[in-house]
C-alpha positions in Angstrom: 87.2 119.1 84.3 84.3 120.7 82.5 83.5 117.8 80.6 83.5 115.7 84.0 81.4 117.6 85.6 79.1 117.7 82.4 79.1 114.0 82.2 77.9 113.6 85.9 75.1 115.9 85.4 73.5 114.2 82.5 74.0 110.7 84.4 73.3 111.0 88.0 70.0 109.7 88.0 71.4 107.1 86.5 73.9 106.8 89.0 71.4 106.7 91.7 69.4 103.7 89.7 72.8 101.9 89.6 73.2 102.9 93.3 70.1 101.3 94.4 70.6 97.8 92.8 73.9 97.6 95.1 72.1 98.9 98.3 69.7 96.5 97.7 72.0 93.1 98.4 71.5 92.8 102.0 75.9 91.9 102.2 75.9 92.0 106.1 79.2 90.0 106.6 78.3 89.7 110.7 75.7 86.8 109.9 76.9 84.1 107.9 73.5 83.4 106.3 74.2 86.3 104.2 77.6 84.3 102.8 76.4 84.0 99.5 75.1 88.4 99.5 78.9 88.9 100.0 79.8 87.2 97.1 77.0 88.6 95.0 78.0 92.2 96.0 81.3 91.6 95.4 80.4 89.9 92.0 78.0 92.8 91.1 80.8 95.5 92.2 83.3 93.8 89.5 80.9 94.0 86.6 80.6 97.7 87.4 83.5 98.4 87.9 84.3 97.3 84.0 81.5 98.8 83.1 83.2 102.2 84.5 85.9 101.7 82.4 88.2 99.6 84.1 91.0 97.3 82.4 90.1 94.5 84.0 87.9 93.7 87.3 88.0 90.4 89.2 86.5 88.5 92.2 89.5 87.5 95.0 89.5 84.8 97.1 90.3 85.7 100.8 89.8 82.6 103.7 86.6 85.2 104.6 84.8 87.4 102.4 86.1 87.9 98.9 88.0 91.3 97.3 86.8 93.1 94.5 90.0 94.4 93.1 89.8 96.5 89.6 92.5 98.6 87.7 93.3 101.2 84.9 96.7 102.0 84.0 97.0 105.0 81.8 101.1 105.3 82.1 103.7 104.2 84.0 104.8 107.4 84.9 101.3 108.4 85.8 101.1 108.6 89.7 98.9 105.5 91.2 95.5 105.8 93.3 94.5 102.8 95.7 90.6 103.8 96.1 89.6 101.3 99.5 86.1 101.2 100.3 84.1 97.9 101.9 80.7 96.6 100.5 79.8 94.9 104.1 77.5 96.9 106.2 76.0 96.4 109.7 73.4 94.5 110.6 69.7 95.8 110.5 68.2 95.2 114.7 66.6 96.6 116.0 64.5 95.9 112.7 61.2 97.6 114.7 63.0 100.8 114.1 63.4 101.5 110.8 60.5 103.7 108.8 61.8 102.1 105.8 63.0 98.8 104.5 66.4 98.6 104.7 67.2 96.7 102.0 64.5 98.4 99.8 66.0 102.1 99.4 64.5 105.0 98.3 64.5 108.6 98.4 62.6 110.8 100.6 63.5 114.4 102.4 66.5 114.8 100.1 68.3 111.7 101.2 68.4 108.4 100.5 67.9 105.9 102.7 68.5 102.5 103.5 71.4 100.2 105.1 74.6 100.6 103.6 73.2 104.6 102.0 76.6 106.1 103.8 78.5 103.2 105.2 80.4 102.2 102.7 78.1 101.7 99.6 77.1 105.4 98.8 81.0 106.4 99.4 82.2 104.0 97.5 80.0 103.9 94.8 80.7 107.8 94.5 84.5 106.8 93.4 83.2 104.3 90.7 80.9 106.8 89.3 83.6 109.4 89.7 86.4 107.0 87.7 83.6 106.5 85.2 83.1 110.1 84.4 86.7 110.5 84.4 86.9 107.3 81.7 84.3 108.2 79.8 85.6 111.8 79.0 89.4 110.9 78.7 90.0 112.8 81.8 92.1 110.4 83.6 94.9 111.5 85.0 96.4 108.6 87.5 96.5 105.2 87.3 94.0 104.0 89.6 93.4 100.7 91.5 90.3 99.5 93.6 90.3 97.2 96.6 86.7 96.9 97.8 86.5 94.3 101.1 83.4 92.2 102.4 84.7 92.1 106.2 85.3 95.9 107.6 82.2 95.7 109.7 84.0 92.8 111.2 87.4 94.2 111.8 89.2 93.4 108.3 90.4 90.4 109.9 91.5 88.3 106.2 92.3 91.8 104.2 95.7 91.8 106.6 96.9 88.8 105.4 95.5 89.6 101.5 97.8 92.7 101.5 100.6 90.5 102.8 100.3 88.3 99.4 99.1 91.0 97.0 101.9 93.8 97.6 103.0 94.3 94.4 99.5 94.4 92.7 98.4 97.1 95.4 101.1 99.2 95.3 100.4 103.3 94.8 101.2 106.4 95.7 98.4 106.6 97.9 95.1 105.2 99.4 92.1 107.0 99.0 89.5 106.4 101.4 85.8 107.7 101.9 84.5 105.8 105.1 84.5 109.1 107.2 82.4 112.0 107.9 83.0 115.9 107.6 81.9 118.3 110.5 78.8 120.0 108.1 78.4 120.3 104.2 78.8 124.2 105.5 82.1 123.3 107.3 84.1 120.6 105.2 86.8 119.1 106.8 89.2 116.0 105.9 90.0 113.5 108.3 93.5 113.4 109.7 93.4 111.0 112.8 91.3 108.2 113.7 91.1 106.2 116.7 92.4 102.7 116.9 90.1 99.8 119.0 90.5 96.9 120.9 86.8 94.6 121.0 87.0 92.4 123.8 83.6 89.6 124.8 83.4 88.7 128.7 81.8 85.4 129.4 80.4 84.5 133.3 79.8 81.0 134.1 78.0 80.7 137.4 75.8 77.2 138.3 76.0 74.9 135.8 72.3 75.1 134.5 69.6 78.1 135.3 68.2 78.0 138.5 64.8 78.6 139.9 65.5 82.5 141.5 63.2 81.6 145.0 64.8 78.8 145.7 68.2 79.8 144.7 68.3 83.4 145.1 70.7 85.0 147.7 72.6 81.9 148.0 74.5 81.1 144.6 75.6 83.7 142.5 74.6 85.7 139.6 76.7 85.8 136.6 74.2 88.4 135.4 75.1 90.8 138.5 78.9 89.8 139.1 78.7 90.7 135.3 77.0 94.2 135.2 79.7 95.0 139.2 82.5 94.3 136.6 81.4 96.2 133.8 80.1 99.1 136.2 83.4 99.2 138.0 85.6 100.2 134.4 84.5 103.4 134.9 84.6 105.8 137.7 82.7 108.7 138.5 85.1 111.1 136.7 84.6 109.0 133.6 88.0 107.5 133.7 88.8 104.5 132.4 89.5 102.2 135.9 91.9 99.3 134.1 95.6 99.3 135.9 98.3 101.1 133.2 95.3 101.9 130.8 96.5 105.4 130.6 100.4 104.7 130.6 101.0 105.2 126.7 98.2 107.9 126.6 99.9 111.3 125.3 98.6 114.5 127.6 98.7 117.3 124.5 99.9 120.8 125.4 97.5 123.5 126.6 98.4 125.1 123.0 97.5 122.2 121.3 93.9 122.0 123.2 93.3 125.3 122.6 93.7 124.4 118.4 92.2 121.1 118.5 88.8 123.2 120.2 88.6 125.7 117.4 86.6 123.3 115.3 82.8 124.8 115.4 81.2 122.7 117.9 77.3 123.8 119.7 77.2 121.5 122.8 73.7 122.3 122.9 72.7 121.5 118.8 75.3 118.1 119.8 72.7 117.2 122.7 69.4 118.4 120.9 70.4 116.1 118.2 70.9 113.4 120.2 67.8 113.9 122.3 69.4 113.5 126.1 69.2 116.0 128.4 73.0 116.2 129.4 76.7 114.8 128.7 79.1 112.7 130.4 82.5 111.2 129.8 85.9 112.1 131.1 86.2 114.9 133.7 88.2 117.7 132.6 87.7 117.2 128.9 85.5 118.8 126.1 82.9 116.5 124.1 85.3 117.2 121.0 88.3 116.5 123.0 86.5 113.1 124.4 85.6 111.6 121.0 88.9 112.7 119.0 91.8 112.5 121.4 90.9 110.9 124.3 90.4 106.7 124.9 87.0 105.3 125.4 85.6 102.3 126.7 81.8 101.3 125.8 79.8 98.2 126.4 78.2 97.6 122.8 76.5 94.9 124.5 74.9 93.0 127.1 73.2 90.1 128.0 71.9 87.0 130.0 68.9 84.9 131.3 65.5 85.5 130.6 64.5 88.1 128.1 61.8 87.3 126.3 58.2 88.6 126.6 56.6 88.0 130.3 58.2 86.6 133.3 60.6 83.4 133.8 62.0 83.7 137.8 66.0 82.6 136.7 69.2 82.7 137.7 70.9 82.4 134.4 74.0 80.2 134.2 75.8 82.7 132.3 75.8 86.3 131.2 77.9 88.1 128.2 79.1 91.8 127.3 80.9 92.8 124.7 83.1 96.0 124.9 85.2 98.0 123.0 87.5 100.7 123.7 88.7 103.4 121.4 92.6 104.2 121.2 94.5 106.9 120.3 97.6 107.2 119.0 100.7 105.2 121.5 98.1 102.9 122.5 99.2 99.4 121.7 95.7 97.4 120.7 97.0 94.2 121.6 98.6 95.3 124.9 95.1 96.9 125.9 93.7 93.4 125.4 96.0 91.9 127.8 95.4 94.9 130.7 91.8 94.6 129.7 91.7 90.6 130.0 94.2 90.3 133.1 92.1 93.1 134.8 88.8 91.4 134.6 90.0 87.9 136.2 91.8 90.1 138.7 88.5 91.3 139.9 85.9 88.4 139.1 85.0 86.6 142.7 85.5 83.0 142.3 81.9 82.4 143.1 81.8 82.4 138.8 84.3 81.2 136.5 85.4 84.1 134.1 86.4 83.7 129.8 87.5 86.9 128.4 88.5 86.8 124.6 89.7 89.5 122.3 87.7 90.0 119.1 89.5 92.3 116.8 91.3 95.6 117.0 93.3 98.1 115.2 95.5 101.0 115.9 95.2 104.4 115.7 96.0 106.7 112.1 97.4 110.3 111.7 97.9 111.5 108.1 99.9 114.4 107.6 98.3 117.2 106.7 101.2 118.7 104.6 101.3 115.6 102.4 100.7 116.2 98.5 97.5 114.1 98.8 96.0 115.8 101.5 96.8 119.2 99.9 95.1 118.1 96.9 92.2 117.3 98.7 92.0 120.5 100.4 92.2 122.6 97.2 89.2 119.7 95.2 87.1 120.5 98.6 87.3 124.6 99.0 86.6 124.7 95.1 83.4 122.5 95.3 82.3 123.5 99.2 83.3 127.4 99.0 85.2 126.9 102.1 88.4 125.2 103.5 88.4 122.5 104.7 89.6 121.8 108.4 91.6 119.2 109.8 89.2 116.6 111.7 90.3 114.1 114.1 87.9 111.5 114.2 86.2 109.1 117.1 85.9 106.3 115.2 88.1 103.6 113.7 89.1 101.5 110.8 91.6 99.4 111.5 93.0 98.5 108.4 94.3 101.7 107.5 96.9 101.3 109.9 97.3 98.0 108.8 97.9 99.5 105.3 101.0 101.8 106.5 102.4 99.3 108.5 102.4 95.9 105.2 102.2 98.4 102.1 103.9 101.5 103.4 101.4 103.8 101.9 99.8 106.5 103.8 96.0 106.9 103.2 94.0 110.3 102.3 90.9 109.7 104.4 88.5 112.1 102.2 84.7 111.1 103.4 81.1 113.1 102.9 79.2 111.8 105.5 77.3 113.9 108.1 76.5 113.1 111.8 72.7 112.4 111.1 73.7 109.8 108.4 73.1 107.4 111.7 75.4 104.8 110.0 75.4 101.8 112.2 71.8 102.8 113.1 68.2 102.2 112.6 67.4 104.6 109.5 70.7 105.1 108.1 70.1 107.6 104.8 72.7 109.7 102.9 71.7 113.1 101.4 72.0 113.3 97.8 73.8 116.7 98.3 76.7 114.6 100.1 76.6 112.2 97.1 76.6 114.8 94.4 79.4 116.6 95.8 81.5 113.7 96.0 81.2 113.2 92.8 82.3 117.2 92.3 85.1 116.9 94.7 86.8 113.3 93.3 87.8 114.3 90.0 89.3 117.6 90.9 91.4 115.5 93.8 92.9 113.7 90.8 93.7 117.2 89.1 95.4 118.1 91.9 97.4 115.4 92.8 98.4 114.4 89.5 100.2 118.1 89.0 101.6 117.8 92.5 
């Protein structure tokens, strides 16, 4: 591992450089006029990917975005890594927000910044750099595969049907993922749980055309306030989810287990300071670390309707829109939320509006054992970079393929990410600190060690 850890240290400005040129393709797979970014990422993500030392790198078809897939086989005894990462990333808005170009990164403060910095570029790019090393000093010591995706940011939804097809080429001993956060670079932790998510769009249809608000007003009604009564009335004042048998799969954990689950260092008032708000809320009875790991959630993401441009236009718009998602843990069916979610919202619309309620995407929730081989390789790479051992995270988010993955390739997934909290992925000014990048790079190649003596 010496000669690994050598090899990074004379190359990561280099791998920065090489960073940069990827984090520069604006590949936002929510907006199809950035079709042909995906399959320039994904092109450029192949050639390095041979450059790294790969046998052979290709380009994939899907009926969405297209798959990088890459491999090296050193044996076929030699135990097999799946590294899964996704070149997609959000979309930019609000644009007026950023304090730097987002497609134009740089570094500044220690980090880098720049759409795509954390989520999933800088992650994933930290494997292919890591592989590299690994290549370059005859260090390898697994077979490793690469499935990078163009559509995670959009729920996976053609990667489902691409591991349906593709079984035999994917198959390993395990998935290694780093599209998740650790509690502090003082604090590492692995992620062992993830929420799963149901997205769902509402659609009210009042009048059919806007209508003049004086004339009108008081006398027809407004999908744009029948809209925001529904949307208020899925929550009640104890933060609790109002949808009929929403709760009925939800498993109540032990006082013991709540007690364990809250030993994770948590400052409610550092949580709010970083946020900037003045106070919580969510579900009564429940602690903000209990709220975003084991407990559902239900968000409107968002909202809208009529007249919003600059000045005044007096309108009754004809319709109004929300999307929401909910976040599942594990029990939760995603598909049977969609139906309580979708039966719920006619069930309460007045028929003063015609209602449309569709389902997006979804996923369900993911627990990895943390006495697997993988995950106690992981935990031996981390406390030899960090200093510290890592703890067992469950995490409020979601990707919904890695359920996907257990359920078509019957491998379990080692969810090993080095993002922090104020990496505002998803955000305006996303950024990635090079310390996070560095020691991925440290921690990567020892994770190999480990598991391959397992």
């Amino acid at each position: 591992m010496d000669k690994v850890q050598l090899y990074i240290n004379d190359n990561k400005e280099r791998f920065i450089n090489e960073l940069f040129d990827i984090l520069r393709i604006p590949s936002i797979s929510a907006q199809s006029e950035h079709k042909e970014d995906m399959v320039r990422c994904a092109e450029h993500l192949a050639v390095a990917l041979m450059k790294a030392g790969a046998d052979h790198a290709e380009v994939l078809p899907t009926a969405g975005n297209p798959v990088v897939f890459g491999e090296r086989k050193i044996s076929d005894t030699a135990k097999t890594v799946l590294i899964y990462g996704h070149y997609d990333v959000m979309p930019v808005d609000p644009r007026s927000e950023w304090t730097t170009e987002p497609f134009e990164p740089q570094i500044k403060d220690g980090r880098i910044w720049g759409r795509g910095a954390d989520d999933d570029k800088g992650q994933l790019f930290m494997h292919i750099k890591a592989f590299e090393a690994m290549c370059a000093t005859d260090s390898l010591p697994c077979n490793v595969k690469f499935m990078l995706e163009g559509e995670e940011e959009i729920g996976s939804a053609h990667l489902y049907d691409f591991c349906e097809q593709n079984k035999a080429m994917l198959a390993a001993d395990i998935i290694l993922v780093s599209d998740t956060s650790m509690i502090s670079m003082d604090i590492p932790s692995i992620t062992c749980g993830l929420r799963g998510l149901t997205y769902m769009e509402i659609e009210v249809t009042g009048p059919n055309k806007d209508l003049h608000s004086g004339i009108f007003g008081g006398a027809v009604a407004n999908p744009a306030n029948v809209l925001t009564r529904i949307v208020a009335s899925l929550i009640d004042q104890q933060g609790h989810i109002t949808i009929p048998h929403f709760y009925d799969k939800v498993r109540e954990l032990t006082d013991a287990e709540r007690k364990a689950f809250n030993k994770a260092p948590f400052s409610l008032e550092a949580y709010k300071s970083s946020l900037d708000v003045a106070d919580i809320e969510g579900e009564e009875g429940y602690t903000t670390i209990e709220r975003t790991g084991i407990r559902p959630s239900l968000d409107v993401n968002g909202i809208w309707g009529g007249y919003t441009e600059e000045g005044t236009k007096t309108v009754i718009p004809s319709r109004a829109h929300a999307k929401i998602s909910m976040r599942l843990v594990p029990n939760q069916d995603f598909n049977e939320i969609a139906d309580l979610f979708a039966s719920h919202i006619k069930a309460i619309a007045p028929s003063s509006v015609k209602i449309d309620v569709k389902f997006l995407h979804g996923g369900a929730p993911y627990v990895a054992p943390t006495d697997m081989p993988a995950y106690k390789a992981a935990e031996r790479a981390i406390e030899e970079v960090f200093g510290n051992k890592p703890l067992p995270y469950y995490s409020g988010g979601s990707i919904p393929i890695i359920s996907g993955f257990e359920r078509i390739l019957g491998i379990k997934s080692l969810l090993l990410g080095f993002g922090l909290a104020e990496d505002a992925i998803h955000s305006p000014n996303e950024s990635y600190g090079l310390v996070q990048f560095e020691r991925g790079l440290q921690t990567i190649p020892l994770f190999y060690k480990y598991f391959a003596e397992a």
